[in-house]
C-alpha positions in Angstrom: -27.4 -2.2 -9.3 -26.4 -3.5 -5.5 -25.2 -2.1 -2.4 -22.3 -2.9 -1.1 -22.9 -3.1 3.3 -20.3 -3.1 6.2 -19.1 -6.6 7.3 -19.7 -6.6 10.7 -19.8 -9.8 13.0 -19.7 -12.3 10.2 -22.6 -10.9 8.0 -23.3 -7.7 6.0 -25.1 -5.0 7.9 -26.4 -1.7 6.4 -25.8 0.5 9.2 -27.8 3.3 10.7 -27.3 5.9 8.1 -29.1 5.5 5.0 -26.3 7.0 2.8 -24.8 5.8 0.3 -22.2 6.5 -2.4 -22.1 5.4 -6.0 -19.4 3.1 -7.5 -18.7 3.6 -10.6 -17.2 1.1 -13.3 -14.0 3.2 -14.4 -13.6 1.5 -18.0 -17.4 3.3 -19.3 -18.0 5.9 -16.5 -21.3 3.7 -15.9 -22.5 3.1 -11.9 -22.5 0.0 -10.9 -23.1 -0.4 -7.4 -23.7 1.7 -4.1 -21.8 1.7 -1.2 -22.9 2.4 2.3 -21.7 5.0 4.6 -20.9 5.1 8.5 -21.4 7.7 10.8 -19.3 8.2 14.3 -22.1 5.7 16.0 -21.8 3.4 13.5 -18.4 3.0 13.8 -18.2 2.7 17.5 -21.0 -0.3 17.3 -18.1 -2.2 14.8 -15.4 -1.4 17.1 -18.0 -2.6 19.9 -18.2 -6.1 18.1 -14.7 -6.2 17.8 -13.5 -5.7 21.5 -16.4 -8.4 22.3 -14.8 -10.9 19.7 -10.9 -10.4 20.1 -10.4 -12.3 23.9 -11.5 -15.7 22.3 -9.3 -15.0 19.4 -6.2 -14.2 21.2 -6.4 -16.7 23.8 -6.2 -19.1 20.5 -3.1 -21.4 20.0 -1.2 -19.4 17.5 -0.5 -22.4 15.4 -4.2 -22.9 15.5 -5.2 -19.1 14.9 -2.2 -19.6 11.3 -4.2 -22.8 10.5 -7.2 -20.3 9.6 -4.9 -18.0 7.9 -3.7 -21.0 6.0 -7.4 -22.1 4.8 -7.9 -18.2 3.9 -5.5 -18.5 1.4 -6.4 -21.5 0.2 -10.0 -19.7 -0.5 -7.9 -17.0 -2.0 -6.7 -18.8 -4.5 -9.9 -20.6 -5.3 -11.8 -17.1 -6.0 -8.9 -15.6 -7.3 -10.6 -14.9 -10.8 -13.6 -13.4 -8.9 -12.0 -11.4 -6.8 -9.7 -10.5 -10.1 -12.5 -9.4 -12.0 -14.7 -7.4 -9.3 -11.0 -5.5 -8.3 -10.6 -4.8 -12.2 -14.2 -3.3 -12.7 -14.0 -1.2 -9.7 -10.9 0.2 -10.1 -9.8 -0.3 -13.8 -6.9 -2.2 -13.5 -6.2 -5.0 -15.9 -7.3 -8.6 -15.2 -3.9 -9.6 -14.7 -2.3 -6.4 -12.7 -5.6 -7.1 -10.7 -4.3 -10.7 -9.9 -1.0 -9.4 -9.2 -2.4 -7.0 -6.6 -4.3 -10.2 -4.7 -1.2 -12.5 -5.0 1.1 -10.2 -3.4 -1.6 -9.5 -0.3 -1.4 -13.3 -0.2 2.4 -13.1 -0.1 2.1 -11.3 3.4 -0.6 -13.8 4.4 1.9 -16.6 3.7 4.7 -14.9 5.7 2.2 -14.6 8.5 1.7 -18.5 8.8 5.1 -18.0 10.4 3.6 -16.1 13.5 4.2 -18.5 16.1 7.9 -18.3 15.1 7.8 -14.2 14.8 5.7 -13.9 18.2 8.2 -15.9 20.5 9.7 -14.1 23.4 13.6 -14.3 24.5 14.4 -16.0 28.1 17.6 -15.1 30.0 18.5 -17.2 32.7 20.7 -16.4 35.9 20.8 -12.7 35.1 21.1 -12.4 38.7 21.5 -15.1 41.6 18.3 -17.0 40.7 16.6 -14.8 39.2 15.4 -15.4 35.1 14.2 -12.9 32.9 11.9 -13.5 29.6 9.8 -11.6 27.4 6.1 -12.3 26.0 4.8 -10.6 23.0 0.8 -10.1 23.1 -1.9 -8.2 20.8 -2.8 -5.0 21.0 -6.4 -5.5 21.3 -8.9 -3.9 18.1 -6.6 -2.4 15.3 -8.0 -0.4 12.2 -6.6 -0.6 8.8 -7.2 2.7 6.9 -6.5 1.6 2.8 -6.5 3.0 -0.6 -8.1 2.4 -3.6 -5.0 1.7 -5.7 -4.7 -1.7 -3.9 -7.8 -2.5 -2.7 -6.8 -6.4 -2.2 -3.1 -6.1 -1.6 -2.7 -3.8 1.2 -5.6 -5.0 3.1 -4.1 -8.0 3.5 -0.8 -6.2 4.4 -2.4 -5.0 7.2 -5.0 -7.6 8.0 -2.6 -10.7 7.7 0.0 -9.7 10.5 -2.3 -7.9 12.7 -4.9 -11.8 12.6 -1.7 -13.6 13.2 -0.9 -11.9 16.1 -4.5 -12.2 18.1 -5.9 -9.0 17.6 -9.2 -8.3 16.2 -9.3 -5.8 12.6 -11.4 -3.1 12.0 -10.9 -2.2 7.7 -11.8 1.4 6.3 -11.5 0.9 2.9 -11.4 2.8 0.2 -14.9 3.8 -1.4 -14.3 3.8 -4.8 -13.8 0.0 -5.2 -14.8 -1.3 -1.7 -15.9 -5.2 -3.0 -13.0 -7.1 -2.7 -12.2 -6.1 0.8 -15.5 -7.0 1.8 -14.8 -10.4 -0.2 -11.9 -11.1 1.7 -13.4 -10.7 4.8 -16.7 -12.8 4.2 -13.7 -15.3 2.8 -11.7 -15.0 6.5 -14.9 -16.2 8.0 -15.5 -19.3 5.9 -11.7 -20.2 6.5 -12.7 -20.9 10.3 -12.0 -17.0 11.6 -14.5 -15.9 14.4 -17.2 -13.7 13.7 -16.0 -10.1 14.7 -12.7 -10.7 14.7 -12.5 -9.3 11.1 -14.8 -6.4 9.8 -15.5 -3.9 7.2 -16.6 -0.4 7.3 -17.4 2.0 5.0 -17.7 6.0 4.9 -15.8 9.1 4.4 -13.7 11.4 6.9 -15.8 11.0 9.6 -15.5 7.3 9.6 -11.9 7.6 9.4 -12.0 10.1 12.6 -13.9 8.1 14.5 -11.4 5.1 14.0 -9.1 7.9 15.4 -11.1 9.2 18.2 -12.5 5.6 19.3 -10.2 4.7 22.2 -10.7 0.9 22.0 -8.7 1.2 18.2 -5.0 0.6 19.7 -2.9 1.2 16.6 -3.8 2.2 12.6 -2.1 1.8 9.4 -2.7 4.2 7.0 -1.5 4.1 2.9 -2.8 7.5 1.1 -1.6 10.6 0.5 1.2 12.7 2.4 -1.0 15.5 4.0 -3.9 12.4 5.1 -1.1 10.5 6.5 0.8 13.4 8.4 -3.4 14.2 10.0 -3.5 10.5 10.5 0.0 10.2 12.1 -0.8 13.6 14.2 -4.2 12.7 15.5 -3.7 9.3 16.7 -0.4 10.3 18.3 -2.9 13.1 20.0 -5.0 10.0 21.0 -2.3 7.7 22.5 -2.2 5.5 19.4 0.5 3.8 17.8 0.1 4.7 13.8 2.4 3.2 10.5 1.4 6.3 7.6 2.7 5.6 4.6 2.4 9.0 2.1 3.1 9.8 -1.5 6.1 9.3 -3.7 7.8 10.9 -6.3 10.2 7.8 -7.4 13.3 8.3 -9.9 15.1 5.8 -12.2 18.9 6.8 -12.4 20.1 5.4 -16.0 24.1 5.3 -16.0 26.2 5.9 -19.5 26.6 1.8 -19.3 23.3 0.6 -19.1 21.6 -1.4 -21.5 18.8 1.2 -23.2 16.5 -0.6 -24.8 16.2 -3.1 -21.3 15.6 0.0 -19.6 13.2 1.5 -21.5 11.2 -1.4 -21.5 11.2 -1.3 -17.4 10.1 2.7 -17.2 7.5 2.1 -19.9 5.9 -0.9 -17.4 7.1 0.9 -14.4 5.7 4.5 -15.1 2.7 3.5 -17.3 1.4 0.3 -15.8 -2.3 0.3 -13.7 -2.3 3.7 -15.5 0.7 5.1 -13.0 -2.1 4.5 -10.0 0.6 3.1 -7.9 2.7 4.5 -5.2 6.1 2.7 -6.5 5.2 3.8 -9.9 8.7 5.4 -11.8 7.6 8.8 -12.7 10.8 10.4 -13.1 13.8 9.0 -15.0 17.4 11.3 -14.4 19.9 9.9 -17.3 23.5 10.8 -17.0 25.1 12.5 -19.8 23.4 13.9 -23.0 24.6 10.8 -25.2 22.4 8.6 -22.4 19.6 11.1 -22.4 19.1 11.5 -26.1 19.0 7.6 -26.6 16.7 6.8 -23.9 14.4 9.5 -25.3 14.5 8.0 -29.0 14.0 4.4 -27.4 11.0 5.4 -25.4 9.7 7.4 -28.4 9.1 4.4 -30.4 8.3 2.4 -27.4 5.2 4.6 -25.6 3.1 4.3 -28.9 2.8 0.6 -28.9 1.2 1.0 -25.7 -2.8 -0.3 -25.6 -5.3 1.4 -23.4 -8.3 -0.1 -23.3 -11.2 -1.9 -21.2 -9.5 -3.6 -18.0 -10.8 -6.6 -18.8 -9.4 -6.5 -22.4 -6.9 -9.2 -22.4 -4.8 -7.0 -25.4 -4.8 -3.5 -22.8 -1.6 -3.1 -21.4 -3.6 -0.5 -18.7 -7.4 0.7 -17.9 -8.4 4.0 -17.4 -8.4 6.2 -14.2 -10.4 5.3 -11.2 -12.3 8.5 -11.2 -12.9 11.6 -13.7 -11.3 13.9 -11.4 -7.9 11.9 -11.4 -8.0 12.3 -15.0 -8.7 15.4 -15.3 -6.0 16.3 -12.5 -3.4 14.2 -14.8 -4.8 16.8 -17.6 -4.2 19.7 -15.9 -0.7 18.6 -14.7 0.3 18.1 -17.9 -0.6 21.5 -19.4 1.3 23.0 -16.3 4.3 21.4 -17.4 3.8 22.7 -20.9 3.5 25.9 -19.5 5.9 25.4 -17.5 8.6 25.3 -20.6 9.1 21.3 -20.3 8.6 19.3 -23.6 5.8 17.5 -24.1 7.3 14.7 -26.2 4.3 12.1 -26.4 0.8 14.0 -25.1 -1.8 11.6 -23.6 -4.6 14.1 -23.0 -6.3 13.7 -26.5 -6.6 10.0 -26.3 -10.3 9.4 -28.4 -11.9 6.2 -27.2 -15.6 7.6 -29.1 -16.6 4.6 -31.3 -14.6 2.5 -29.3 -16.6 -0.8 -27.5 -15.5 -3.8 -25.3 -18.3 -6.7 -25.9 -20.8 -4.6 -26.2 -19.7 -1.6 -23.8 -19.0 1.8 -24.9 -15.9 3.2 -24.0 -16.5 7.0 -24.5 -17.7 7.6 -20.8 -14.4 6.0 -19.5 -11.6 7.7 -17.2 -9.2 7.2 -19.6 -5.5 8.9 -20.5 -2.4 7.9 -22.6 0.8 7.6 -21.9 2.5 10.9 -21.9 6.2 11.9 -21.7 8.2 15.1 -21.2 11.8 15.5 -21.8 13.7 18.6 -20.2 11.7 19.1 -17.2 13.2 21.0 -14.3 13.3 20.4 -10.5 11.0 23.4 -9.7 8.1 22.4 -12.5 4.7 21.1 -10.6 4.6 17.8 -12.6 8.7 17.2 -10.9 7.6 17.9 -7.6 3.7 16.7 -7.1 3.0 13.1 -7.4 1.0 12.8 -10.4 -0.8 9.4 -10.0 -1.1 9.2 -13.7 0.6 7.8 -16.7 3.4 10.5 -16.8 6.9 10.1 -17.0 9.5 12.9 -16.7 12.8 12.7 -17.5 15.2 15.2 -16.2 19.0 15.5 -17.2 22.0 15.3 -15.1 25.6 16.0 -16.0 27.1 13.6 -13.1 26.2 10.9 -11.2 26.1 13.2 -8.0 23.8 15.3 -10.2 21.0 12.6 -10.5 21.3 11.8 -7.0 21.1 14.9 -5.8 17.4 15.1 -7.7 15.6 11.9 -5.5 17.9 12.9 -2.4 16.5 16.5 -2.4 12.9 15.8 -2.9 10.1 15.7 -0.7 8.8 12.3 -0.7 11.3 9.2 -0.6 9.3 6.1 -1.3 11.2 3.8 -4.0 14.2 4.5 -6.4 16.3 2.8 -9.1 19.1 2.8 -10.8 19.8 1.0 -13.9 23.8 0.4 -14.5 26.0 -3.0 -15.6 29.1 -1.1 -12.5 28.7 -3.3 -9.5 30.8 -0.3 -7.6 28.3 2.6 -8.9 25.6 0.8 -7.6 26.6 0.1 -4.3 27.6 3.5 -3.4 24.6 4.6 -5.2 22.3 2.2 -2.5 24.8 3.6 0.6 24.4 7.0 -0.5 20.4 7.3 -1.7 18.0 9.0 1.1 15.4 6.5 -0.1 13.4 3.8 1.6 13.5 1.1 -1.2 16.1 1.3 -3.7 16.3 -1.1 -6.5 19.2 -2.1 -9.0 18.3 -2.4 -12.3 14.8 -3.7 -10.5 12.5 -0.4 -12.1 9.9 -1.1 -9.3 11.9 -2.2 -6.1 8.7 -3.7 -3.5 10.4 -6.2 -1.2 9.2 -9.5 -0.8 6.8 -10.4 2.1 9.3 -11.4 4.9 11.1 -7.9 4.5 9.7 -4.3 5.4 8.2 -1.9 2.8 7.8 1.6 3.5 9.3 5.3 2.5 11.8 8.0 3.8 10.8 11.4 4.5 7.0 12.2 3.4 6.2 9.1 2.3 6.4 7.8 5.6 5.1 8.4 9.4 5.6 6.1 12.1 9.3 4.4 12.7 7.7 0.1 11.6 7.5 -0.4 8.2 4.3 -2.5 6.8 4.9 -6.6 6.1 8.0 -8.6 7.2 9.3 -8.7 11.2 8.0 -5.4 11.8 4.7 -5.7 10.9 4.2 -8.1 14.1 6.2 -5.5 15.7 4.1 -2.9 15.2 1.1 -5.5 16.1 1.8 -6.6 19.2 3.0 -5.1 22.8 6.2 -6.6 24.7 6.0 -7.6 28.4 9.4 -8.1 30.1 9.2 -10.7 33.2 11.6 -10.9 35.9 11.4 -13.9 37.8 12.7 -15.3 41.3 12.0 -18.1 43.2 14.4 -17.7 46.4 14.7 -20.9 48.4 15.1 -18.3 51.9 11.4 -16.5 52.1 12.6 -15.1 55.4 15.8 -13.4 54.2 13.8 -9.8 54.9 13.5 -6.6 53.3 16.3 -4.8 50.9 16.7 -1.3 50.4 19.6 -1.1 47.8 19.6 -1.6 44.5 20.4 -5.4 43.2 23.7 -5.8 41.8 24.5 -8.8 40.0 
């Protein structure tokens, strides 16, 4: 047993509280470590340290400030199966997914070494008789990162990367439940080269998060969570004069048309809907075939398929996905599913009952874990709670559609418009189908469409609150301010006052 502090001014620092939280180790229910908690005063002496810190930082030669960044990763990669392995007992993740979720922080960290190239102005000359105009683009000052636990590597970075790059100081709230790594990272930022202060972690609960709100110092937030956390998040720094990126829940579809290859696409929702145990905000939780010849033979295909899956320790190397992070997500991915059988929709493979008693991973019991199988329904309906919550569990509905127009209707119509797919061999289906979805990220025949790191990700609708999406151009957007210069050097400092407007 350990505690795991705030990272605050280059070192680990307990705070003021005395509270704590236990972590638990997902795969065997068992605590592992504590975590400390912040108060509102505790918070405001991070975001203190931060203000102090940032002015050296910014003034910084951006090449010099990506030369750190670049050392970073370099340390990144050289802890990787450290980092790996803390991620996967803290949030239950296999080894592998939980080098996955690392390496594509580090892609955004990579795209970041371009900042001197993303943070250039534009220069106009002769707009007017001698006069020049040209813009700078300058750092915000202290920015706070608010993260989840499904990616407790990966979107820290997201956040952390651009926001470094561009000269401000970072202020991370991470997520509780597996709050290590982040921590990691940032001890790792410091032993690249980075200044102390200019990247910290804090821990705590809703209070921490409002006092990141409330502290007027904090200039802009990103936020990935839930829909109604975001929409408070979005709201309440708006209230405060803060610029916010939210990003929400999701409710993603896979569209399968008559011509696309079945057993291929069965194979992507079984990875897309079930893999990290469905923990993931691009997960596929909702597959619309067209046609009843379509439906019927991607039901038999994933019949045969979903049983082969493994679930098992996260640091089994034969698990295809570890448990649940907590209890109560599995036993809210329980109750969902008896809703839907209630509901009328067939449950076609049931999860609930999965018995890991008896079961061990070198040495450990697995009886006390989060765990839940993969579970499928067939004939579920667009007013049925497990088709119109996000689950955030290994569940995968299909619904049937007649048409084409049909199975977009269902993702167009829905609440939430994070990712979609759809699965076809017709060129022309799929481009109208990417024109006409009212989704952020669309993918063809790609089940879980994340962009790469020098494009945007973000949703449509209540998956997203703010108008700059996280990663890619926008991230150093969102990052930075943009001061317009008009220049003039007249030769004449005698030619006296005007009182009309210039013309040119």
């Amino acid at each position: 047993m350990y505690t795991i502090h705030h990272y605050v001014n280059g070192e680990a620092w307990e705070g003021t509280t005395g509270n704590t939280q236990p972590v638990l180790n997902p795969s065997t229910g068992q605590e592992q470590a504590a975590v400390a908690l912040a108060n509102t005063a505790d918070v405001d002496h991070v975001v203190a340290e931060a203000e102090k810190a940032q002015p050296t930082w910014a003034a910084m030669n951006p090449q010099k400030r990506v030369r750190v960044i670049m050392e970073w990763i370099r340390l990144i990669h050289a802890n990787m199966d450290e980092l790996a392995r803390t991620l996967s007992l803290q949030h239950g993740k296999t080894f592998e997914d939980a080098k996955g979720d690392v390496l594509r922080g580090v892609d955004v960290l990579e795209f970041a070494l371009g900042a001197p190239h993303q943070l250039k102005g534009e220069y106009s000359t002769e707009v007017g008789t001698g006069i020049d105009t040209y813009s700078l683009r300058q750092p915000l000052g202290v920015v706070a990162g608010i993260t989840p636990f499904n990616f407790p590597a990966m979107i820290p970075l997201w956040k952390a990367g651009p926001a470094l790059a561009s000269g401000n100081a970072f202020v991370l709230k991470p997520s509780e439940r597996d709050p290590e790594v982040p921590v990691r990272l940032a001890e790792l930022f410091i032993e690249a080269g980075g200044p102390a202060g200019v990247f910290n972690v804090v821990h705590g609960g809703k209070e921490a998060v409002d006092a990141l709100l409330d502290n007027p110092t904090i200039k802009a937030v990103g936020f990935v969570g839930s829909t109604p956390i975001a929409n408070y998040i979005y709201e309440r720094c708006a209230a405060n004069g803060k610029r916010a990126q939210c990003f929400g829940g999701a409710k993603n579809h896979a569209i399968v048309l008559p011509d696309a290859d079945i057993e291929a696409t069965a194979d992507a929702l079984a990875g897309a809907a079930f893999g990290a145990a469905g923990e993931r905000c691009m997960a596929l939780s909702v597959v619309v075939p067209v046609g009843k010849e379509t439906a019927d033979k991607l039901r038999e295909a994933l019949i045969r398929k979903i049983p082969d899956l493994k679930v098992g320790h996260c640091l089994d190397p034969e698990a295809d996905y570890g448990p649940l992070v907590t209890a109560d997500a599995r036993d809210r991915v329980n109750r969902l599913i008896g809703e839907g059988v209630e509901a009328g929709a067939d449950l076609v493979v049931d999860g609930r009952d999965i018995d890991m008693s008896g079961k061990e991973f070198e040495g450990e019991s697995l009886a006390g874990g989060f765990y839940c199988g993969p579970s499928f329904f067939d004939n579920v309906t667009a007013d049925m709670s497990i088709y119109t919550e996000e689950i955030f569990g290994p569940v995968l509905s299909m619904v049937r559609a007649e048409t084409l127009e049909e199975a977009i209707s269902y993702p167009n119509d829905h609440m939430y418009g994070n990712g979609v797919a759809i699965f076809t061999q017709n060129g022309g289906a799929a481009r109208d189908f990417v024109k006409n979805i009212n989704v952020g990220m669309v993918g063809v025949n790609v089940p879980i469409p994340v962009p790469i790191a020098y494009h945007t990700f973000g949703g449509w609708k209540a998956s997203g609150f703010g108008d700059l999406n996280q990663h890619g151009p926008d991230a150093f957007r969102f990052y930075t301010k943009t001061k317009t210069v008009t220049s003039r050097w007249p030769d004449d400092q005698n030619a006296g006052p005007q009182f009309t407007m210039p013309v040119m």
